[in-house]
C-alpha positions in Angstrom: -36.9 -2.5 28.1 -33.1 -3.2 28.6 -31.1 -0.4 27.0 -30.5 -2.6 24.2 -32.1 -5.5 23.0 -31.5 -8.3 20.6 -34.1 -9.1 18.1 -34.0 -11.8 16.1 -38.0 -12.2 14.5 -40.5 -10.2 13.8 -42.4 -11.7 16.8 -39.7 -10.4 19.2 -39.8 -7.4 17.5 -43.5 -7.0 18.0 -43.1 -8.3 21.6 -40.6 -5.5 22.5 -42.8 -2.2 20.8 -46.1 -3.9 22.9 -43.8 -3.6 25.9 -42.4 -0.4 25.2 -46.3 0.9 23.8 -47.5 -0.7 27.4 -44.7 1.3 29.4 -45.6 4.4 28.1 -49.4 3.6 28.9 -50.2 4.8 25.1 -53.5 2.5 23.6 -53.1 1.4 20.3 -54.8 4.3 19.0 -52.6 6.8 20.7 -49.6 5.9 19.3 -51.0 5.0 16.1 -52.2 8.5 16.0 -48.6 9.8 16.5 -46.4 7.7 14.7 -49.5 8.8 11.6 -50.2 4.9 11.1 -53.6 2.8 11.3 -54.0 1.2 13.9 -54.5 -2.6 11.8 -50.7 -2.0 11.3 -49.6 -1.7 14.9 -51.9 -4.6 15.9 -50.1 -6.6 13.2 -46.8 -5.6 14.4 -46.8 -6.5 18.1 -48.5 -10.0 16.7 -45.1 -10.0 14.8 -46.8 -10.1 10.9 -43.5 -10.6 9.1 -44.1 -8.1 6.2 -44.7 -5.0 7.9 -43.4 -2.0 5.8 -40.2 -0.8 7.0 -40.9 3.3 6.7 -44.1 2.6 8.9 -41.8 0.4 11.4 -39.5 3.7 11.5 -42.3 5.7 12.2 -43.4 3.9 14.6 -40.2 3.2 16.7 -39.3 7.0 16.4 -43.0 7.6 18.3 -41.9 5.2 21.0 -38.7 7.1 21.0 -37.0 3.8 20.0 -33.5 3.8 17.5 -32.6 0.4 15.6 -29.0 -0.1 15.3 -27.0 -2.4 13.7 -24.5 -4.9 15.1 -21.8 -6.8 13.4 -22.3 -10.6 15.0 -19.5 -11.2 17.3 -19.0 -7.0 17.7 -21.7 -7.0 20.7 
């Protein structure tokens, strides 16, 4: 994955931690083991399910040793 990306769905956001998982050759149940979620949630992530719960998403992106920052439109 670029050093940053732009996400602008909860697809692309599931698009980018399959990637990212797939990179790091970690199964579904590997990193679902050690970002301490089931592994329902991170298949229904990368499909892009649009009410994930945010302190799982967290969890999850700190596992793939991913940060989420915030961009003001027209600052990037």
């Amino acid at each position: 994955m670029k050093s940053s990306t732009r996400i602008n769905s909860p697809v692309e956001l599931g698009q980018c931690l399959l990637k990212e998982r797939k990179q790091l050759k970690l199964t579904q149940k590997e990193i679902s083991e050690f970002a301490d979620v089931g592994r329902k949630f991170i298949i229904e992530l990368e499909k892009g399910k649009a009410t994930a719960q945010l302190g799982k998403v967290f969890e999850l992106l700190n596992s793939l040793g991913l940060e989420l920052h915030l961009v003001k439109r027209g600052d990037s």
